[in-house]
C-alpha positions as CSV (number, residue, x, y, z in Angstrom):
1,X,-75.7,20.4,134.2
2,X,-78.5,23.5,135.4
3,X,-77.0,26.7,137.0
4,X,-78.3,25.8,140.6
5,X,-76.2,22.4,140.9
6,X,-73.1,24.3,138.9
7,X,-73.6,26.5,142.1
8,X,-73.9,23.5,144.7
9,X,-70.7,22.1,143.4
10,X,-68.4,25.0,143.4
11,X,-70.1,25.7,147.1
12,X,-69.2,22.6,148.5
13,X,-65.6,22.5,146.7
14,X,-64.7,26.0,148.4
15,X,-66.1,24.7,151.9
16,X,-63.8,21.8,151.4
17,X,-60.8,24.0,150.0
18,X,-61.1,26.0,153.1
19,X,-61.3,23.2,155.8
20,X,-58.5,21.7,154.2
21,X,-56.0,24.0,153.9
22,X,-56.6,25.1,157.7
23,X,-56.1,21.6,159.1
24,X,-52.7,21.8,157.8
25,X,-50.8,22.4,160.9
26,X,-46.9,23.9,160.5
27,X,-43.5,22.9,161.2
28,X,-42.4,24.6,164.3
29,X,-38.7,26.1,163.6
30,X,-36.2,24.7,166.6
31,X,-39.2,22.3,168.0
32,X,-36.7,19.8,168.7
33,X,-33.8,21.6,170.6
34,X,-30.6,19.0,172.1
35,X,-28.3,20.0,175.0
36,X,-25.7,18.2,177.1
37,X,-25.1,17.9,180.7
38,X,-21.6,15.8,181.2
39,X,-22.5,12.5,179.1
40,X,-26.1,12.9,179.2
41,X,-28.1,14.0,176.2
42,X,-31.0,16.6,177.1
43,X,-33.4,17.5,174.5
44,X,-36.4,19.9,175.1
45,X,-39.2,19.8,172.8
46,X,-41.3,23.1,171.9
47,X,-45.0,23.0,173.4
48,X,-45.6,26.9,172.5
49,X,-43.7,28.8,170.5
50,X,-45.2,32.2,171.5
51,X,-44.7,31.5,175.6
52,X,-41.4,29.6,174.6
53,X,-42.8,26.5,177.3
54,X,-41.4,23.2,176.4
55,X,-41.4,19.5,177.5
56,X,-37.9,17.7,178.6
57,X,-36.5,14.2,178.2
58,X,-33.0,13.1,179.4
59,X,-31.2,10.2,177.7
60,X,-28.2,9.1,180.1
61,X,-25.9,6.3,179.5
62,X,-26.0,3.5,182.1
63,X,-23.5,1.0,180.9
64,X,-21.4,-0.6,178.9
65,X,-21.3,-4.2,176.8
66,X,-18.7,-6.5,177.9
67,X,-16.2,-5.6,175.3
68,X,-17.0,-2.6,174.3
69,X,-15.4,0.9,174.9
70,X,-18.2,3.4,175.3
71,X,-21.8,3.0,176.5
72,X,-24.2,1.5,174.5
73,X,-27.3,0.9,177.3
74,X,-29.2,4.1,178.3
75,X,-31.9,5.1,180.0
76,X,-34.7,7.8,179.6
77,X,-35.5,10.6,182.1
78,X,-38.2,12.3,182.2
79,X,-37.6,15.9,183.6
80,X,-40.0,16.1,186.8
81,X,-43.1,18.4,186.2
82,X,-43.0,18.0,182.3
83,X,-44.9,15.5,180.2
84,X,-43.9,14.4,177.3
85,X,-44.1,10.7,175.3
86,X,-41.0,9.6,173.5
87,X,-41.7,6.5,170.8
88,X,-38.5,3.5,169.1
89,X,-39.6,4.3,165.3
90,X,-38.2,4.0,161.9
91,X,-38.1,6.2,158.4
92,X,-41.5,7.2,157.3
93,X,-43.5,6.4,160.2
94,X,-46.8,8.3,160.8
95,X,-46.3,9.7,164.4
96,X,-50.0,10.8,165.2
97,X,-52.5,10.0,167.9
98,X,-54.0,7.1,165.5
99,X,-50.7,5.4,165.5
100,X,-50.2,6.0,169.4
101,X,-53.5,4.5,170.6
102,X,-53.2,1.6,168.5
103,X,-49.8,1.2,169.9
104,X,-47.9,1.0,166.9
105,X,-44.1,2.0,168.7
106,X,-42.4,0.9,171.6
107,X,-42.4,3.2,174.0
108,X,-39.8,4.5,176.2
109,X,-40.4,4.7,180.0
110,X,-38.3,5.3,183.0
111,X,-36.9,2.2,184.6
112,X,-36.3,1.0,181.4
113,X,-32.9,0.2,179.8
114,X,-32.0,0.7,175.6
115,X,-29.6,-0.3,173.8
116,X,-28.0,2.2,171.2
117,X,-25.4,1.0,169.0
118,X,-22.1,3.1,168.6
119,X,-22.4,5.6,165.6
120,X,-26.1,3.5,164.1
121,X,-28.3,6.4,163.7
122,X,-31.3,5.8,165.2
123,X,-35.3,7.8,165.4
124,X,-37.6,8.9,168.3
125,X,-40.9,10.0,167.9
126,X,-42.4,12.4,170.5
127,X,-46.1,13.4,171.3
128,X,-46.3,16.4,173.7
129,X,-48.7,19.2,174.6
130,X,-51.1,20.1,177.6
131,X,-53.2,18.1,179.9
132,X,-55.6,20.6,180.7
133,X,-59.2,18.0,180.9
134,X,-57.9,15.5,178.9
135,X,-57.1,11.7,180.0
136,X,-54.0,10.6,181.4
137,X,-51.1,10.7,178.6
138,X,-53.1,12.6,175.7
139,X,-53.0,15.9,174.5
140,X,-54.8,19.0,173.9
141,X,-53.1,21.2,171.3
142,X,-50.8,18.4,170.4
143,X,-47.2,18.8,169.0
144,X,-46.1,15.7,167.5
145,X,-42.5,15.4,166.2
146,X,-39.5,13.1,165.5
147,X,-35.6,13.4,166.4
148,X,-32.3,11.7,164.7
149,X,-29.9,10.8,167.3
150,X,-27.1,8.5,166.5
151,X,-24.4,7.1,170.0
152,X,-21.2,8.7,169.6
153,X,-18.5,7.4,172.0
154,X,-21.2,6.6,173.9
155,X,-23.1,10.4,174.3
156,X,-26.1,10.8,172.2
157,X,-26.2,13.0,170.1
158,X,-29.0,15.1,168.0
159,X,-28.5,14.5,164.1
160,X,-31.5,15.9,162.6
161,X,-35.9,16.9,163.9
162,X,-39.1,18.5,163.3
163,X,-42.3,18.6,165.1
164,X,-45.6,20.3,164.1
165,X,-48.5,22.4,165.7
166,X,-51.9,22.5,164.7
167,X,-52.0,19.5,162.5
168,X,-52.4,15.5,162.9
169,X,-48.9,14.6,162.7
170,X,-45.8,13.9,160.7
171,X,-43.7,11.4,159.2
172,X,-40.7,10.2,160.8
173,X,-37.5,11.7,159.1
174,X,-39.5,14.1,157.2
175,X,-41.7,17.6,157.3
176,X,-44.6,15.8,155.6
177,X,-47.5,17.1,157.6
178,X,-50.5,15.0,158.9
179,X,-53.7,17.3,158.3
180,X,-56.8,17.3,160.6
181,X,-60.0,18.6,159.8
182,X,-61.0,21.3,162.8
183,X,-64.0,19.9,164.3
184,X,-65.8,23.5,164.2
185,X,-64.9,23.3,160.0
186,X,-66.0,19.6,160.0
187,X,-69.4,20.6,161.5
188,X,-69.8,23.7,159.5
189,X,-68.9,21.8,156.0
190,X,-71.4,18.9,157.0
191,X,-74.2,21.5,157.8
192,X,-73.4,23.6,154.8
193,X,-73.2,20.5,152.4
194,X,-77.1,19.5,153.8
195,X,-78.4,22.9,153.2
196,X,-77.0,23.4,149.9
197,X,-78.4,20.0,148.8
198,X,-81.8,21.4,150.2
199,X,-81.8,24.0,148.1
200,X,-81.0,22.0,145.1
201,X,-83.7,20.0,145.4
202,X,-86.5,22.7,146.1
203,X,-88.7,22.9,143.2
204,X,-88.7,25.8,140.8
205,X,-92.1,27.5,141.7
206,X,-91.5,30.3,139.1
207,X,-91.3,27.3,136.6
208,X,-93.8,25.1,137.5
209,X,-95.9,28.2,137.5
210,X,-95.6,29.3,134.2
211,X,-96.3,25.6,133.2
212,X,-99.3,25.8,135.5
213,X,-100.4,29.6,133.4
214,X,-99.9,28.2,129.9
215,X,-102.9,28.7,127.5
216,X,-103.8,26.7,124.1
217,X,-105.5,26.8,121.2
218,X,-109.2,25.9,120.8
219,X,-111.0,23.9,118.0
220,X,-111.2,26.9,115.4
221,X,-107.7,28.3,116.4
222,X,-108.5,31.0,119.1
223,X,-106.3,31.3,122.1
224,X,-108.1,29.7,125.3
225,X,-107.2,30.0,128.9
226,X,-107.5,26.9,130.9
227,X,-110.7,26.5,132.8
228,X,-110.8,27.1,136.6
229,X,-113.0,27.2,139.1
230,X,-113.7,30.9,140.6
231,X,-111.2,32.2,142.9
232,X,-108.5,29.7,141.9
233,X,-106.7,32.0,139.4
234,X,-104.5,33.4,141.8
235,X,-103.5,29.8,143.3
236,X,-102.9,28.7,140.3
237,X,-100.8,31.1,139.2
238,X,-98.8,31.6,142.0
């Protein structure tokens, strides 16, 4: 392997490096925050940690089974004003915007009932953010996240979260982070990659050069210089 490709390789493994490891996101301590008003279950999740702004979802009992004691049909609220998306999901589910477009969950919307059985733990996933010049029900700066709830006596009640900033996503019931490539890093690592592979393949001149320069031996021995036409000499040896 020559010098100049050991040099292109190392190049394009540090551009990669670098992308990579800033498309990692990070767990946002307390994303996922639960309160309670009477019987109903209010959870706020964390759209900026340094302003402290957040999006809120209400999860209210409605009513019961015949037989049962405690509630086991709810509904969701969503608190007027905020926007937020609230996904049915299960234990090592990618919650990221591939996964929402393709409508991989069920999602929960107002005027909708769900049933919740007593002491069954059960996961949402949530997709929040701004709106500013994005379509209806996406994100920029997305936070996606997942909450543990589990109906007890009929009051649901926050077992376990974690959301994430600045990356793709997250599995359900874990903090295994999703990573993104930035699109500035993407474009800079694709323009870098092209003009390191330029500069691989330029020619040597200095080489080609020398070759270009060489002298040789005549008939009886004596060093000769290869013949050229006047003026050239300089071209030639260029």
């Amino acid at each position: 392997m020559n010098t100049r490709f050991r040099h292109l390789v190392v190049l394009v493994c540090f551009v990669a490096t670098v992308a990579y490891a800033d498309s990692q996101g990070y767990i946002v301590p307390n994303g996922i925050t639960y309160s309670s008003a009477g019987s109903m279950a209010v959870i706020d999740v964390l759209q900026n940690p340094t302003n402290g702004d957040f999006a809120r979802f209400i999860l209210k009992p409605e009513f019961k089974i015949v037989g049962d004691v405690y509630d086991t049909i709810f509904s969701i609220r969503p608190v007027p004003g905020e926007s937020v998306r609230t996904f049915l999901a299960s234990p090592n589910d990618p919650i990221n915007l591939q996964s929402i477009q393709a409508g991989s969950y069920s999602e929960l919307s107002m005027g909708s009932y769900y049933g919740f059985d007593l002491d069954v733990p059960f996961y949402v996933g949530v997709y929040t953010g701004y709106t500013n010049g994005v379509p209806a029900g996406f994100y920029s700066n997305p936070v996606f996240g997942w909450a543990e709830f589990v109906n007890h006596q009929g009051v649901i009640q926050l077992l376990d979260s974690a959301s994430v900033m600045e990356g793709g996503g997250i599995y359900v019931g874990t903090q295994t982070i999703i990573p993104v490539p930035e699109p500035s890093e993407l474009s800079l690592f694709v323009v870098g990659v092209f003009m390191l592979g330029c500069w691989a393949k330029r020619p040597n001149n200095g080489a080609a050069g020398n070759r270009r320069c060489a002298f040789s031996f005549g008939r009886h021995g004596r060093l000769a210089a290869p013949r050229l036409r006047r003026g050239a000499v300089s071209r030639a040896c260029a």
